[in-house]
C-alpha positions as CSV (number, residue, x, y, z in Angstrom):
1,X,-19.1,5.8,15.6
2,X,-20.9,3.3,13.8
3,X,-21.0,3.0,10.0
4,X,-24.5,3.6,9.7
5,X,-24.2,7.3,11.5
6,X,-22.4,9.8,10.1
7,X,-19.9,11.8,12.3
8,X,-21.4,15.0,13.2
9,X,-18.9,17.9,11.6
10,X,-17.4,20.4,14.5
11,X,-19.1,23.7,13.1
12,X,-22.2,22.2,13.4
13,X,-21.9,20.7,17.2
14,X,-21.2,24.6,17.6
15,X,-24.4,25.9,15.8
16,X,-26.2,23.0,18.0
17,X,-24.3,24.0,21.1
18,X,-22.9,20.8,22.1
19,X,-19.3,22.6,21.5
20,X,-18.1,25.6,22.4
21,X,-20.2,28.4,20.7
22,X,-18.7,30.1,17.2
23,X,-16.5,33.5,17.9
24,X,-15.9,35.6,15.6
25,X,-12.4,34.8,15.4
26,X,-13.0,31.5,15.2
27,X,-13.7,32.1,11.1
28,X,-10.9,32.3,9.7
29,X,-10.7,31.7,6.1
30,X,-8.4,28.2,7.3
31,X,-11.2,27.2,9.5
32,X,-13.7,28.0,7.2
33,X,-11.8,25.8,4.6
34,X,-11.7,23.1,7.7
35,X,-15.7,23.4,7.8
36,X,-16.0,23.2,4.1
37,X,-13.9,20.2,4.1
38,X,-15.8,18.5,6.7
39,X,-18.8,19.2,4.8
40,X,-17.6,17.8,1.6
41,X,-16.5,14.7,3.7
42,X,-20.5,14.2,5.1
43,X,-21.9,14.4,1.3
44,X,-19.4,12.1,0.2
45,X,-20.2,8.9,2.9
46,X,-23.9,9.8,2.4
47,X,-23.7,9.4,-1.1
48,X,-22.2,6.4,-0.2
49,X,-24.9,5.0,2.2
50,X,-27.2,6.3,-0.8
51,X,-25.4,4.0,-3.2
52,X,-25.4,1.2,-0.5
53,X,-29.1,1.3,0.4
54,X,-31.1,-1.1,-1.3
55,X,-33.1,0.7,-4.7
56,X,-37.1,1.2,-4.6
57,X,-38.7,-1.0,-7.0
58,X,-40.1,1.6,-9.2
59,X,-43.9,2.2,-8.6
60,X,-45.9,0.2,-12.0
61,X,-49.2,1.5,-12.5
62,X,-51.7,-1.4,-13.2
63,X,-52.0,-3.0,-16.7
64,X,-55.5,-1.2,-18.5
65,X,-56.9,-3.7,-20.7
66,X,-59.1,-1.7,-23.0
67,X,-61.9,-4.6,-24.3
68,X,-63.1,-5.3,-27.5
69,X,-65.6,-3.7,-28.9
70,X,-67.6,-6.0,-30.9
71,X,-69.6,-4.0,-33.7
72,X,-71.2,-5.9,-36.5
73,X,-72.2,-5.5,-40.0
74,X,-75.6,-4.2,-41.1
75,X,-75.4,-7.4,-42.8
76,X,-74.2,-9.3,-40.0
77,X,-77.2,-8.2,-38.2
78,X,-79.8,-8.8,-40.9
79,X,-79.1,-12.0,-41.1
80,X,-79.0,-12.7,-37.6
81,X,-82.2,-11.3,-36.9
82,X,-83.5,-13.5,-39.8
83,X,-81.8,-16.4,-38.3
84,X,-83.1,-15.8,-34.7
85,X,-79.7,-14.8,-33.5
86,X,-77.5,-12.9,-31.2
87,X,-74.4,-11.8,-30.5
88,X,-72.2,-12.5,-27.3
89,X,-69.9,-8.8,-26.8
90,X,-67.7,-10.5,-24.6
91,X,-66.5,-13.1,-27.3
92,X,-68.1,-12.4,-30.4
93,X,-69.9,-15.5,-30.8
94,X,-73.0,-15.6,-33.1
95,X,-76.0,-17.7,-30.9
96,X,-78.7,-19.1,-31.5
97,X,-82.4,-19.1,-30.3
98,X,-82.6,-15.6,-29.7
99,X,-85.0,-12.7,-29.7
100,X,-84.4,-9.6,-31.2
101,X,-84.8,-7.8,-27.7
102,X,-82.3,-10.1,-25.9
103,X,-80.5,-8.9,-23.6
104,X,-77.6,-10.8,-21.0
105,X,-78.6,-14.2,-22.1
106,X,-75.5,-16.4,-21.5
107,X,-73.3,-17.2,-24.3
108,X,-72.8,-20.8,-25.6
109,X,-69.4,-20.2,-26.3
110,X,-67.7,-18.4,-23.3
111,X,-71.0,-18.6,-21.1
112,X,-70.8,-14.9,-20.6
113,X,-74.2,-13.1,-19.8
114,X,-73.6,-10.9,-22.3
115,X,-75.7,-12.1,-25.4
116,X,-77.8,-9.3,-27.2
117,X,-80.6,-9.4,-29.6
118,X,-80.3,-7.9,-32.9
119,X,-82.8,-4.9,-32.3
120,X,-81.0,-4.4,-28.8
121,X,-77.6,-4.2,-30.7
122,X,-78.8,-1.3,-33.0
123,X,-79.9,0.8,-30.1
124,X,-77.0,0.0,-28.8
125,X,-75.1,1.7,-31.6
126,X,-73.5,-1.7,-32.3
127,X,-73.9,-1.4,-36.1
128,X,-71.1,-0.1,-38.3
């Protein structure tokens, strides 16, 4: 036989019926200790293959990156609205020239459409 397939035990060629079928007499406590032996043999060389055989890479769940949540000031915001300004939530970035009901005007920092006015940031819930 190869070394990849593992040599079929005699007791269970006879269960399969590629041996002579299983008498009675046959089971003896010897032969059953024969069968048990041949058993233990099988488990032990597929434990080996097992060991052999190249590991799995585990399965890795993709990284979450939880983003910031930018919340600002009441006084942050007060002076930004007296300022005409906004807020960019994907950076943070205070910008100018903007209306209090802005909403996804591009950043001047990061360019991210995600500048807000200060009266949009309160209904928001942006205001700690």
């Amino acid at each position: 036989m190869n070394d990849h397939t593992p040599e079929v035990p005699l007791f269970m060629r006879k269960l399969s019926g590629s041996a002579p079928s299983v008498n009675k007499t046959d089971l003896t406590p010897l032969a059953v200790a024969s069968m048990i032996k041949e058993c233990d043999e099988l488990i032990a060389k597929l434990e080996t293959w097992k060991a052999k055989a190249e590991p799995t890479p585990p399965v890795t769940q993709p990284a979450t990156v939880t983003p910031k949540r930018w919340t600002f000031t009441l006084a942050e915001i007060e002076e930004a609205a007296e300022d005409s300004c906004g807020f960019c939530l994907a950076c943070g970035a205070i910008n100018s020239c903007c209306e209090p009901d802005a909403r996804r005007y591009p950043c001047e920092s990061c360019e991210a459409k995600r500048v807000y006015g200060t009266d949009e940031l309160a209904m928001m819930g942006r205001i700690v």
